[in-house]
N, C-alpha and C positions, 0 to 999 in steps of 0.2 A: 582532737587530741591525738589522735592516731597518726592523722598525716604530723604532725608537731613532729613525733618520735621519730617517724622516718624520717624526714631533713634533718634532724640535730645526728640520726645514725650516717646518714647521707654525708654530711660536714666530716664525720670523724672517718670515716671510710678514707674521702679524699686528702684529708690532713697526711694521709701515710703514701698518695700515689703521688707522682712525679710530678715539678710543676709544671709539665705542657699542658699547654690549655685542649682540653678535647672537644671536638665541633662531631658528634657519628652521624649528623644527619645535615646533608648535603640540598639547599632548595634550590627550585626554578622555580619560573612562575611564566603565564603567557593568556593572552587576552582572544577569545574566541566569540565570534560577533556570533549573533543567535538572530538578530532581525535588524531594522534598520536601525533603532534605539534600545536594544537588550542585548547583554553579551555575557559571557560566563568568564567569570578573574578564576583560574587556574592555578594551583598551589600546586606542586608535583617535589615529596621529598624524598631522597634515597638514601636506605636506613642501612648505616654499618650492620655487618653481621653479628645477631646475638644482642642486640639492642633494640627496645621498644617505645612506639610512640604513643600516647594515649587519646582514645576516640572523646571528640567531643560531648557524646552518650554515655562514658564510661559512669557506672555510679556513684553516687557522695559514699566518700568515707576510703575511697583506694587510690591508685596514684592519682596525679591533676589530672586532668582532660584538658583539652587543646582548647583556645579562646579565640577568638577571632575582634577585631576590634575596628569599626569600620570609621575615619576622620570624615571631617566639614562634609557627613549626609545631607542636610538639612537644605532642603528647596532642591536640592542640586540631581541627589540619586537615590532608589526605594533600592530594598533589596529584596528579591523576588522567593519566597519561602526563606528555609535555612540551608547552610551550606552543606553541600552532599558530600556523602565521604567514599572512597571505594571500599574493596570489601574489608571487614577486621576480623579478628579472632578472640573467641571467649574464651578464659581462663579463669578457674575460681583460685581465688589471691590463700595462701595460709595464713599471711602476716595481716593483711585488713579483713579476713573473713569475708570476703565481699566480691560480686563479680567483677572480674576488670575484661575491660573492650580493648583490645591494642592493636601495632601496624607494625608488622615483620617486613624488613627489606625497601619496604616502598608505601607510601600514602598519595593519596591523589583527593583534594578538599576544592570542591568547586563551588563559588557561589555566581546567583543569577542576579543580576542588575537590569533599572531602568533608567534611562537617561529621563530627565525632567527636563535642565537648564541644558540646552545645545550648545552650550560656551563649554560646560566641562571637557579638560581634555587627560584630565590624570585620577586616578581614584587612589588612594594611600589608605593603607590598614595598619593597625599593628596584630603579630603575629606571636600570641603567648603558647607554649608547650613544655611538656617535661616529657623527661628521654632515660629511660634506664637499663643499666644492665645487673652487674653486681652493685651497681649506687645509680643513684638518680643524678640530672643535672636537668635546674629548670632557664628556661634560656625565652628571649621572644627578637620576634624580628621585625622590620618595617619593610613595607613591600609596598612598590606604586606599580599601577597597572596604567598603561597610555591607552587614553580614548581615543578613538579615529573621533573627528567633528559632526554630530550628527546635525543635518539641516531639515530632516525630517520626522519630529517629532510625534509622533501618534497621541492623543488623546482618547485615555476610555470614555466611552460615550457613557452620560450617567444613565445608573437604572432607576427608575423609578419602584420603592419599595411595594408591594403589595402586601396586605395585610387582610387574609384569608383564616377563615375558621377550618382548621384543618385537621382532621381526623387521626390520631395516632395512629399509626401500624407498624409497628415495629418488632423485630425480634430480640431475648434476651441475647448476647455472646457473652460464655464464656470463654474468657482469656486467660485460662491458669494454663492453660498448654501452650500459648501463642510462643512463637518462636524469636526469644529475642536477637538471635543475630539474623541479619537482613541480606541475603544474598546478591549484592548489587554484580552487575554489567555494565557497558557501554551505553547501552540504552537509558540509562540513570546516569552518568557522568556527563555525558554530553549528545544533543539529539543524533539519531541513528540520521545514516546515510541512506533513506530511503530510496531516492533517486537512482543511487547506481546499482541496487538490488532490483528494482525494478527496468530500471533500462536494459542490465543484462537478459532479467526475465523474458521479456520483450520482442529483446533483439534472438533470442534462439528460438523462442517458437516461428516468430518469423522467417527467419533463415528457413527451418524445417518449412515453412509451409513453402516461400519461394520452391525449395527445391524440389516437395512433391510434386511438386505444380510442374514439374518438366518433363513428369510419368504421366499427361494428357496428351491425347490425339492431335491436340494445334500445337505441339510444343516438341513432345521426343521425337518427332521424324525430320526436325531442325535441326537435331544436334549435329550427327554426320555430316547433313549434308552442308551446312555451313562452316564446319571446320573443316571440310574437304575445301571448300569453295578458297578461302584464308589459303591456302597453301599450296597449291595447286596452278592459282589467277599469281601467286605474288613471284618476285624476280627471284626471291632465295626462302629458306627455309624459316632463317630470322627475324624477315618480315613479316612471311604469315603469321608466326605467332605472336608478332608483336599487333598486328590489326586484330585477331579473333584477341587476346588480352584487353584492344582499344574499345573492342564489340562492348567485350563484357562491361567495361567502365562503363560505357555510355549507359546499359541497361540499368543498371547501381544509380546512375545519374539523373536518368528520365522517370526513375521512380520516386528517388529526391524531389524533384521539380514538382511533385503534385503538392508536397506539404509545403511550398514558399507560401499559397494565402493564407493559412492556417497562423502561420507565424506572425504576417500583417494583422490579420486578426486580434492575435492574443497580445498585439502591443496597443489594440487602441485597447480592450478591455479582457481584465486576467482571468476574468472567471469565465470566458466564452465555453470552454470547453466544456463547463458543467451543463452550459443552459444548450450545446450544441447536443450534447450526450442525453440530456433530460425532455429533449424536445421531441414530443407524443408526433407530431408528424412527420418528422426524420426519422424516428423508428420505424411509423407506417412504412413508409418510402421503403425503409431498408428491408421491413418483410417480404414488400411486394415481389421487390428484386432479387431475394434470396430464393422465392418460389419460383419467379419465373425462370431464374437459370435454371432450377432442380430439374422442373416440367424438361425443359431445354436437354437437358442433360442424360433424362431420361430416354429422350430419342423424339420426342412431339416435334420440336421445330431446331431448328439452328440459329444464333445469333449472332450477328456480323457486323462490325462498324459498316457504315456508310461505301458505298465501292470508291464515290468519287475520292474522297480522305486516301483509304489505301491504297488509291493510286496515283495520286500526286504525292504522296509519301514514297512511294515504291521509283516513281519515277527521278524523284530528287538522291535517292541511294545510288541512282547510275554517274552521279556527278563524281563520282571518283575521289582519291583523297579519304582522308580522317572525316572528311564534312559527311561524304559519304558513306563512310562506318556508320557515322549516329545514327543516317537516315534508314540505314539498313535495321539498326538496334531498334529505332522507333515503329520501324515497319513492324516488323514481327511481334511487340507490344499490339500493334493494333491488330494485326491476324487475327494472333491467339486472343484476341481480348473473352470469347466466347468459354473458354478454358479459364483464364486468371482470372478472368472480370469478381466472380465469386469468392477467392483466393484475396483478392485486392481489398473488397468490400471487407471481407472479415478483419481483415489486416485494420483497415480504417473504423470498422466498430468497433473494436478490442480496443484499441488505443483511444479511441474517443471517450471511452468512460473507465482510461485510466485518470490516473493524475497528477499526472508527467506534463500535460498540454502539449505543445507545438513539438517539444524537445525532442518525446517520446515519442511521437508520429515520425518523427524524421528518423529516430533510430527503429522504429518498427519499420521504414520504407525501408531505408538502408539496409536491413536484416532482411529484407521478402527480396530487396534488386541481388541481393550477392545472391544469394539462394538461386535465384532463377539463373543468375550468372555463371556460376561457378562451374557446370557441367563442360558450358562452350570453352569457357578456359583452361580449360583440366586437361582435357582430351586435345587443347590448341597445344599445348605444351607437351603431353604424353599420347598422337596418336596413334601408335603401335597399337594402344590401348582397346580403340574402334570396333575392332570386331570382336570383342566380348562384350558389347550390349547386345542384349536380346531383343529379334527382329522384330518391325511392330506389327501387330495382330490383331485376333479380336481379343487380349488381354487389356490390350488400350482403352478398349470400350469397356470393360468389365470396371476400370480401374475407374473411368469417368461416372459411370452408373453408380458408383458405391460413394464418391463425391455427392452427386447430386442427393443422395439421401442425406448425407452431414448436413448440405446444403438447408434439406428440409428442417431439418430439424432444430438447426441455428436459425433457422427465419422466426421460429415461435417465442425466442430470444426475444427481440425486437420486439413480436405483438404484444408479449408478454410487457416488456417496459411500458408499451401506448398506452396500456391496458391497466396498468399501476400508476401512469402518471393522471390518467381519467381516473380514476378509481372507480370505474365500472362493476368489475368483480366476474365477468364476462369468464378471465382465462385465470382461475384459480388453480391454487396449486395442485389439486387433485386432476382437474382440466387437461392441465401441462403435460404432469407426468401421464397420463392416459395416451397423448397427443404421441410424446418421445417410445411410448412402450410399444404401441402401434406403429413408429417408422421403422425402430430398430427390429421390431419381428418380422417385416416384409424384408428386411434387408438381410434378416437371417434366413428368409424361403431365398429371397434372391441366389443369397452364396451357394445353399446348397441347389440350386439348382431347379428350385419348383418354383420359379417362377421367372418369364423369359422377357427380355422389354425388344423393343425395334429392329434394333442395328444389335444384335447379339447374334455372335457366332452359333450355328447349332453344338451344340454340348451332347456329347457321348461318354463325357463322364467330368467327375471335378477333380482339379489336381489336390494335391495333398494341403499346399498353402493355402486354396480359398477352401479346403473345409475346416482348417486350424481356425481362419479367420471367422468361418462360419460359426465354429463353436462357439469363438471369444464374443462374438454378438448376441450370441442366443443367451451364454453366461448373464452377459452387459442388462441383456430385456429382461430376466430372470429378479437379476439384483433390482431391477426400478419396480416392480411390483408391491413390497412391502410399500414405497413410500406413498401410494394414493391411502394410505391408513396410517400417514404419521411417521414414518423411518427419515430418520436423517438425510439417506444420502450422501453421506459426505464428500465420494466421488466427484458428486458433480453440483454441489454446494451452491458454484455461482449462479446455476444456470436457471432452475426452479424459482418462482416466486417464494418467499420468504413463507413459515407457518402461521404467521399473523396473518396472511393472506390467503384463507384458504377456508371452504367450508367448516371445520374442523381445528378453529384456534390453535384449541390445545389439545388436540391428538383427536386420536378417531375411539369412540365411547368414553370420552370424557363427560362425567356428572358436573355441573354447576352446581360450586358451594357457594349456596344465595348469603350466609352469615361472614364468610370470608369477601366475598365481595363488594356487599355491603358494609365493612370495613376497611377497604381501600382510600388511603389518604385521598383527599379533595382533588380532582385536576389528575390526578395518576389512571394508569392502564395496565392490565396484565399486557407484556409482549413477550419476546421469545423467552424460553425455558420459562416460563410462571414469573417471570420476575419482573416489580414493580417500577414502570417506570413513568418521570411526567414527561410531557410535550412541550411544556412551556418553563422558560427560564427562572422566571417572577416567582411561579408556584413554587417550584422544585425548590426553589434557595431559600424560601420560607419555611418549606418544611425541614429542610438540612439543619436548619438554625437552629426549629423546634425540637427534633431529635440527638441534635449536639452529633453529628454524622458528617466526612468531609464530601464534595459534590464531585461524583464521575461525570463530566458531562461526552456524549458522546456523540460527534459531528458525524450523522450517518447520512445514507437517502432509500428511498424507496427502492429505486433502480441500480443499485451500489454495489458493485460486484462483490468489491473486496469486503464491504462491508458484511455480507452472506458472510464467506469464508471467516472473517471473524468470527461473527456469533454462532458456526454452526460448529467449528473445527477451536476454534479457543474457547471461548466463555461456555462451552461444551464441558470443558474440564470440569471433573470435581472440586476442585481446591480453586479455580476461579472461580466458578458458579455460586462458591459456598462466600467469598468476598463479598460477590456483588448484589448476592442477596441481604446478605447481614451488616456489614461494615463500610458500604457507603451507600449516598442518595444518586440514583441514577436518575441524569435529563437526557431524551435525544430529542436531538435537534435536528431536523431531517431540513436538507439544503433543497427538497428537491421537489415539496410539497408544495400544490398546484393550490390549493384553498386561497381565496380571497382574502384580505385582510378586509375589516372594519374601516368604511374610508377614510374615517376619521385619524386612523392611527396608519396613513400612509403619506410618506416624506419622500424626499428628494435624496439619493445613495450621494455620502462623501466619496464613496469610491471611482464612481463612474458616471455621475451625474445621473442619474437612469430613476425612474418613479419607482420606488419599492412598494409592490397592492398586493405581494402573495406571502403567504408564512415563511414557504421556502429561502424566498429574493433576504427577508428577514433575519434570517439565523445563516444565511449565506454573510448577509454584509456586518451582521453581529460577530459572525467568526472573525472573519478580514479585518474590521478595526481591534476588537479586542485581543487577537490573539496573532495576528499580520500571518494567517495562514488561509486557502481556502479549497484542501484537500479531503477528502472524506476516503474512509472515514478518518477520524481525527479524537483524537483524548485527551482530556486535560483532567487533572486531578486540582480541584481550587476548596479552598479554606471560606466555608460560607459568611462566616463572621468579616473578613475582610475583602474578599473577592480576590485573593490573593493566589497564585500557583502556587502549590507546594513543590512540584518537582517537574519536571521537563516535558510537557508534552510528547506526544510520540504520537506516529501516524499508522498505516497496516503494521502489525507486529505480528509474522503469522507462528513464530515461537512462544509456546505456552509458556518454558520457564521464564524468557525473558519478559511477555505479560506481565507474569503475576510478581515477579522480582517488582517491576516499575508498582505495578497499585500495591506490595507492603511497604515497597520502599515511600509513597506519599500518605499512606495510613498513619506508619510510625510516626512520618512529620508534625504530621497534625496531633498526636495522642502527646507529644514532647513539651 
């Protein structure tokens, strides 16, 4: 009755304004692929000044709400949740008594589709809304979106129902406080560009490490003397600095050149990267060789390619020419290798269990060649410059000696993953942290001075910077203390084995409440922060069902950096933690779990042809068909009732608002 009176006051309003016909709200539209067969149809409309549009959420009894109307779905295209809105504003109405939801200036209505039939090539809607300022006008539009032809189709693989006697455990929420307006972001409107937040990430730690790597004894006493060499040997000034600029390219270039098999790699198979980064005897490998540089570095022995290599290298740089640049750029790569080799290694662990793949490798190499480059070409172009580097010394040594303890202490990194992919229990978190408090306190006697290794200048006193330094490590060993009794850490989040790994679950004098635990649904586990979660798909979606709860599943691994930094720096929050305990059913799926599969229940991967027999390989290739992603970690927010996404997956999100914006925004979906 309400809206009745507004239209007939609406009609009479307008019977006294001018006949031009008024349009205040101006559409686009545009079609954004999402995978090979899902894409998101795009509504983008800009709203005259002083005029509003109304949210599809707005409540019965105030202006319309906006309608969406989708033509010939049927066989052809699903629609993936409901359409997402950007953000709107709440106003309590005088005339309907009643909250109203609106869009000031601009609305942004995205919905997610799946291609079914690969013939479709258009999707058409109709587009109902009402728009008001001092009167209403309701209006609606027809919008077609153009499919690109998909020729590969994905089917979800079915699940097979499980039907489990499952224990309730649930908490009551109340929701008289819940917040009905939804803070959305980009994150919610369309997937985050994860990729180039993380390649930037990447590419400057890398740079930084290249260029520290130039403050070692095989490397800083090259710099002069090869941008003297460039300019000096060349006929003019112009050309020296064009050959030490050609140097540096090559450097940039020979460091590219290690990630081309990587690439072949990840084109026969896309997930290599996980099972290259998860694989317990590649980590062995890598400890070994992180120790043995340290040892090395400490002063025990020296380590050298091969003479013959660096000197049919060396001999090929006399051939003169650009050929001979390279050979000069690749010599000194192999010199120093005793210096970078550890530099290099980190560079290749880091990115190996990013997951970025091949891409990321290539931009982490490219970020460590300039870095190592940049000195020679700096000083090629400015050598006036030259004699303000400081001469080399025994600081050189000090500077390598304080490497080789990083060195140590990244090597337990490694053990650490072998260690978790076995699941031994051998290098528990208490273990680790013991392990790292013990390097950095030798390395705080080292600075100041009580304690002296091989090739160290005698010391008659410490400059002022290595005792600055000294503090900031003694600080460092200081703060890792609380955590062998449970402290977060947050610092250094990735580095530690996870708290479920670790003598001490759930903190250190934690009591076992046997009646709480004995009331843990069927199939679930306490894991990080106390919070319930299951292992297995099957379970968990049966319980989601039971509890009427939407499903967080979250694609993690054992050995998963970023997944750390997740759970110790996000779902840490109050106002997450308090989500994910009460208002959904949490699965992880861990890609990275070595357990055998039942042989019965092992097949032949559509992805790669390859025998699936471990749980990991499992929820690896569960990801990849049902969601065309095989990232960790990874979140989907899905509707137990139909297996449906509510709202856009997202991958690391290390901003809390944006987190928790994405799980209310696919809460509310589900509660609608």
């Amino acid at each position: 009755m309400k809206n009745y009176i507004f239209l007939v006051l609406t009609f009479l309003t307008f019977s006294n304004v001018n006949s031009q016909v008024l349009d205040p709200v101006k559409w686009t539209t545009n079609t954004e692929k999402v995978s090979e067969n899902e894409f998101n149809l795009i509504i983008n409309g800009t709203i005259e000044n002083g005029w509003h549009v109304y949210s599809q959420f707005t409540p019965d009894g105030g202006s319309l709400p906006i309608v969406v109307n989708f033509k010939e779905q049927n066989g052809n295209y699903q629609l993936i949740g409901k359409a997402i809105e950007s953000p709107y504003k709440k106003e309590y109405s005088e005339v309907f008594e009643v909250d109203e939801y609106f869009f000031e200036n601009k609305v942004t209505i995205t919905q997610k589709v799946k291609i079914i039939n690969p013939k479709v090539s258009q999707i058409k809607l109709n587009f109902e809304y009402q728009v008001c300022k001092e009167a209403c006008i309701n209006d609606n539009k027809d919008f077609v979106f153009e499919i690109p032809l998909t020729s590969n189709i994905v089917v979800k693989p079915a699940l097979d129902s499980v039907k489990k006697n499952v224990n309730q455990f649930s908490t009551v929420i109340d929701t008289s406080n819940v917040e009905t307006t939804i803070k959305q972001d980009n994150t919610i409107l369309k997937e985050p560009k994860k990729e180039e937040k993380g390649f930037w990430k990447i590419f400057i730690l890398s740079f930084l490490g290249g260029l520290v790597a130039t403050f070692t004894p095989c490397v800083f006493p090259m710099i002069p003397m090869t941008v003297s060499f460039f300019l000096k040997q060349s006929s003019n000034k112009t050309k020296g600095k064009f050959n030490a600029l050609f140097y540096g390219l090559c450097i940039v270039l020979i460091c590219l050149f290690f990630t081309l098999p990587f690439h072949l790699l990840e084109g026969v198979n896309r997930d290599i990267f996980s099972e290259i980064s998860t694989n317990v005897y590649l980590n062995i490998f890598f400890f070994v060789i992180f120790v043995t540089f340290a040892i090395s570095f400490f002063g025990a022995f020296e380590i050298t390619m091969p003479s013959k290599l660096s000197n049919k290298v060396d001999n090929a740089s006399n051939s003169g020419g650009l050929l001979g640049i390279f050979f000069m750029a690749l010599t000194l790569i192999i010199v120093s290798f005793s210096c970078i080799g550890p530099a290099l290694g980190f560079v290749f662990g880091t990115s190996l269990n990013s997951d970025g793949g091949a891409t990321i490798l290539s931009m982490a190499m490219f970020g460590f060649g300039l870095g190592l480059a940049l000195p020679f070409m700096f000083f090629a172009i400015a050598p006036s410059l030259l004699g303000n580097l400081p001469k080399s010394g025994g600081w050189l040594n000090t500077v390598k000696v304080v490497f080789g303890f990083i060195e140590l202490a990244l090597a337990f990194k490694f053990l650490s993953n072998a260690d978790i992919g076995l699941d031994l229990h051998w290098l528990e978190r208490e273990v680790f942290i013991s392990f790292w408090i013990a390097i950095f306190a030798a390395l705080t006697l080292y600075l100041l001075g009580k304690i002296t290794l091989p090739h160290d200048s005698e010391l008659t006193h410490i400059s002022v910077g290595r005792m600055i330094l000294g503090l900031l490590t003694l600080t460092f060993t200081i703060y890792l203390i609380p955590g062998i009794w449970g402290a977060p850490l947050k610092l250094i989040s990735a580095f530690p084995p996870p708290m479920t790994y670790s003598e001490s679950p759930q903190g250190f004098g934690y009591k076992t409440v046997s009646n709480i635990e004995n009331n843990l649904p069927k199939g679930s586990v306490f894991t990080v922060h106390n919070l319930v979660s299951f292992e297995d798909y099957t379970i968990g979606l049966e319980y989601a069902k039971k509890v009427n709860k939407p499903i967080l599943i979250d694609f993690t691994g054992k050995q998963c950096v970023n997944c750390r930094l997740m759970e110790n720096n996000v779902w840490s929050d109050e106002k997450v933690l308090s989500i994910l305990k009460n208002d959904v059913v949490l699965i992880s799926l861990y890609g990275d779990d070595k357990k055998e599969l039942p042989k019965d229940e092992w097949y032949i991967s559509k992805e790669n042809g390859k025998e699936i027999n471990t749980v990991g390989e499992k929820w690896s290739e569960f990801q990849i068909q049902k969601f065309n992603n095989n990232s960790r970690p990874f979140y989907v927010l899905l509707n137990p009732n139909n297996e449906e996404e509510l709202n856009i997956p997202i991958p690391y999100t290390p901003n809390i608002d944006e987190y928790k914006a994405w799980l209310k925004n696919g809460i509310s979906l589900y509660k609608k």
